[in-house]
C-alpha positions as CSV (number, residue, x, y, z in Angstrom):
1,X,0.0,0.0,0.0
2,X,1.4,3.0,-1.1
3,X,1.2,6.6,1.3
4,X,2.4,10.2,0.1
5,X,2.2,12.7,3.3
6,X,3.0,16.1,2.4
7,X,3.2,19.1,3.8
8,X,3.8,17.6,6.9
9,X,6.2,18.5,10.3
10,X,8.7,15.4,10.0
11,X,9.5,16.6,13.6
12,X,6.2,15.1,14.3
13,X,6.3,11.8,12.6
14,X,6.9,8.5,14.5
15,X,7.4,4.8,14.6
16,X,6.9,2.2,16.8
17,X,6.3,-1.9,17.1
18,X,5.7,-4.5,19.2
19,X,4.5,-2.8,22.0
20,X,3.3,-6.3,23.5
21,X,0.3,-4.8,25.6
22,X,-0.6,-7.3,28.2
23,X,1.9,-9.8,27.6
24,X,3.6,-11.4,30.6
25,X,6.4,-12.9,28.7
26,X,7.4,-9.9,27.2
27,X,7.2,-8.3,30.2
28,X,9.6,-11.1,32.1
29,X,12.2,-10.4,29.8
30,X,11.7,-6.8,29.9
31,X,12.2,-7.3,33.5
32,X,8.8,-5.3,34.8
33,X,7.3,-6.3,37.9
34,X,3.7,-7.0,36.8
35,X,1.9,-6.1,33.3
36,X,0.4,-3.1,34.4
37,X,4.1,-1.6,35.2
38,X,4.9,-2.7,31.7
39,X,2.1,-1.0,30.2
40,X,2.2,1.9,31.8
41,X,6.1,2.8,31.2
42,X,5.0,1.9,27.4
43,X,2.1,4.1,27.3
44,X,4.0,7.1,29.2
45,X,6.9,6.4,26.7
46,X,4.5,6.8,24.1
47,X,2.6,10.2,25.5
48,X,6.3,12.0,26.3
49,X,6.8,12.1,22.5
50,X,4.1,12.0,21.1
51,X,1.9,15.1,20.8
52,X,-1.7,15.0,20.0
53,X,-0.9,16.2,16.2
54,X,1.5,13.4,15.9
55,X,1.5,11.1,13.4
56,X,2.1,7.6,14.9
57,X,3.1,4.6,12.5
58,X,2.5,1.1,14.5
59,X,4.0,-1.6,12.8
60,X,2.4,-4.5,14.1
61,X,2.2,-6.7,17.8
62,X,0.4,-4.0,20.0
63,X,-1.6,-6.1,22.1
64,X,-2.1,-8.8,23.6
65,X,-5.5,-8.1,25.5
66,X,-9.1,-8.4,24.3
67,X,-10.7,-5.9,22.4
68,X,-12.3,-3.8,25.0
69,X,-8.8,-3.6,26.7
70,X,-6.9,-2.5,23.9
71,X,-9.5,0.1,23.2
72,X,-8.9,1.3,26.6
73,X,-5.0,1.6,25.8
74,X,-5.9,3.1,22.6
75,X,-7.9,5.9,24.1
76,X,-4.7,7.0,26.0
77,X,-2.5,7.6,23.0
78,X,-1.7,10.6,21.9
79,X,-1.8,10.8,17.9
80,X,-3.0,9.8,14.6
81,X,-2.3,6.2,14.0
82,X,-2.0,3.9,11.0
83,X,-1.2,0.3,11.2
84,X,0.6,-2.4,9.6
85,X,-0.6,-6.0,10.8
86,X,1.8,-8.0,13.0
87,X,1.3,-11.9,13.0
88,X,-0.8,-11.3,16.9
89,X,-2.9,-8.2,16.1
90,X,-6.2,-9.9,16.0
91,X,-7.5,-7.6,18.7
92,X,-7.0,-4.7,16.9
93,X,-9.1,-6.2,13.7
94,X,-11.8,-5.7,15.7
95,X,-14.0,-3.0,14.7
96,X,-14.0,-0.7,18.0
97,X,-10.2,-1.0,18.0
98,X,-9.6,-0.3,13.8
99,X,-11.5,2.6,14.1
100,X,-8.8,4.0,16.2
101,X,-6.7,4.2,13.3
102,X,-6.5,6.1,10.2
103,X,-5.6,3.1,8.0
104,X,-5.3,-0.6,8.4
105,X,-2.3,-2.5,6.2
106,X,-2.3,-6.0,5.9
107,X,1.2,-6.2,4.7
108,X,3.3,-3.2,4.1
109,X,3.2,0.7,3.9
110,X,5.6,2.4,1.4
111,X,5.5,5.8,2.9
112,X,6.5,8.7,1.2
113,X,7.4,12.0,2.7
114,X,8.7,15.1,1.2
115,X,12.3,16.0,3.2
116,X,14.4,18.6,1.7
117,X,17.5,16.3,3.3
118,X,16.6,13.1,1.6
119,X,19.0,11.3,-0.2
120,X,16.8,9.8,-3.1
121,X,15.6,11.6,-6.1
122,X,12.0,12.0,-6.6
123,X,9.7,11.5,-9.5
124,X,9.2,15.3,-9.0
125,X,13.0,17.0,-10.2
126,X,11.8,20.0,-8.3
127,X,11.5,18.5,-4.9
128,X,13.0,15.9,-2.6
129,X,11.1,12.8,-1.2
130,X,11.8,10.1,1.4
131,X,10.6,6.7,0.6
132,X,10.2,4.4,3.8
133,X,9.2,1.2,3.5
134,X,7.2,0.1,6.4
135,X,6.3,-4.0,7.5
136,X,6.3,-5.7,10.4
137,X,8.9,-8.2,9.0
138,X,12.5,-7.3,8.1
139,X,13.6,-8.2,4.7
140,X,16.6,-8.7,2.7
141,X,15.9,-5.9,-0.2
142,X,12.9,-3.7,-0.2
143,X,11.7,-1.2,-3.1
144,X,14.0,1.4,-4.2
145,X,16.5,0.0,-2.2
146,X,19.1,0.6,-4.3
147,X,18.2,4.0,-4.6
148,X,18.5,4.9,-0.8
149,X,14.7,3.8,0.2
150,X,14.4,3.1,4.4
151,X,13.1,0.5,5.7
152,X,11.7,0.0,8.8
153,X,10.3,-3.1,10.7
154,X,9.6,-5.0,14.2
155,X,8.9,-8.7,15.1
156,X,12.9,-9.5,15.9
157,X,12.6,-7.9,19.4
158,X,16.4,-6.3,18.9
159,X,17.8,-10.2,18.0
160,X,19.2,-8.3,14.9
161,X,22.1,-6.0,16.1
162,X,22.7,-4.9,12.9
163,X,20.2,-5.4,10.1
164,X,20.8,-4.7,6.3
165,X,21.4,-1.4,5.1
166,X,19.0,1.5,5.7
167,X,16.9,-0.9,7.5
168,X,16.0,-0.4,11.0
169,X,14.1,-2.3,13.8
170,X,11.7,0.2,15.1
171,X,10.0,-2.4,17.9
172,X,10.1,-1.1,21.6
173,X,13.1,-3.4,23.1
174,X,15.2,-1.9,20.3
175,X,14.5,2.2,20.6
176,X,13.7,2.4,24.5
177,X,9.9,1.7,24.6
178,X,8.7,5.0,23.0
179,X,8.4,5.7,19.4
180,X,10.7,7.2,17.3
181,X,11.0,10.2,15.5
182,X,11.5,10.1,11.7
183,X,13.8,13.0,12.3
184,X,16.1,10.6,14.5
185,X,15.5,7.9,12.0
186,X,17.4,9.8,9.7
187,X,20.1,10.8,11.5
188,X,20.7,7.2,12.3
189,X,20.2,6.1,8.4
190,X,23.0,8.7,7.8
191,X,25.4,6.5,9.3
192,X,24.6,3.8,7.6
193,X,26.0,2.5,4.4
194,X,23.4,0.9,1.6
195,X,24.1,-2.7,1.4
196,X,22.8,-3.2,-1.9
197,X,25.8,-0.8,-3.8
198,X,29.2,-1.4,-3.9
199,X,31.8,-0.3,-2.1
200,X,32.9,2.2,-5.3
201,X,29.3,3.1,-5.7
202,X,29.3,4.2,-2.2
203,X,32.1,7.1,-2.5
């Protein structure tokens, strides 16, 4: 599913995964006391960055609670929030809970954001555009890879210490259990070499 947002504050775009709502053994290897201490340091993560103009990218695993529950969670998120399906996101399927969001992916986003600092070259010669390819999976190669594309996933719970290229896991054990701002994403991706040129191509 492709996504253009213009004239947007990228100061005010962010991404997040795997949030694990309700889960107790994410929240024994997080090393919380009970879930609700878990839940509550993820939502306070969330709200201390977040504004309520923010745009909010969720990239799958949110929660593991029933429907009314998550709704409950939902309704304390500052934001506007799109989704990409993990492989345990039923609860959010459910119609009170997919209303909370502005659009509902079943695979992948390819997000494209104009950002007068972006490396790649836009179909528009006039302007510069980020493309940011969004799943809840990481991958190997991604579209417009080779041409300086991000991509940005969960699921791996920070198992990958350093993952292909401009690719970056964007889950909560791996960015400090608040989301990130695609402002910070690109000033990590700037040190970061693109694994699908070589090393000539690079210079």
């Amino acid at each position: 599913m492709y996504l253009y947002l213009k004239n947007v504050d990228l100061n005010d775009i962010f991404f997040i995964s795997d949030t694990h709502w309700g889960h107790n053994l994410m929240r024994n290897k997080r090393n919380f006391n009970t879930i609700e201490e878990m839940d509550e340091a993820l939502i306070e993560g969330w709200n201390s960055v977040v504004k309520e103009k923010s745009i909010v990218f969720c990239l799958g695993d949110m929660s593991w609670y029933n429907p009314t529950k998550t709704l409950e969670i939902l309704n304390r998120l500052n934001g506007t929030k799109y989704l990409v399906n993990g492989n345990h996101d039923w609860p959010l399927e459910k119609a009170e809970c997919k209303k909370k969001f502005v659009l509902v992916a079943d695979s992948r986003i390819e997000l494209e954001l104009d950002d007068n600092e972006a490396v790649m070259v836009s179909r528009d010669p006039n302007k510069k555009t980020q493309l940011i390819v969004l799943d809840h999976y990481p991958m190997v190669s991604w579209n417009k890879a080779y041409h300086g594309s991000y991509h940005l996933f969960g699921h791996v719970h920070n198992r990958i210490k350093q993952p292909l290229g401009l690719s970056m896991d964007v889950g909560v054990d791996a960015i400090g259990y608040q989301p990130i701002s695609y402002v910070e994403v690109r000033k990590l991706m700037a040190l970061k070499v693109n694994h699908e040129k070589n090393e000539d191509e690079q210079r």
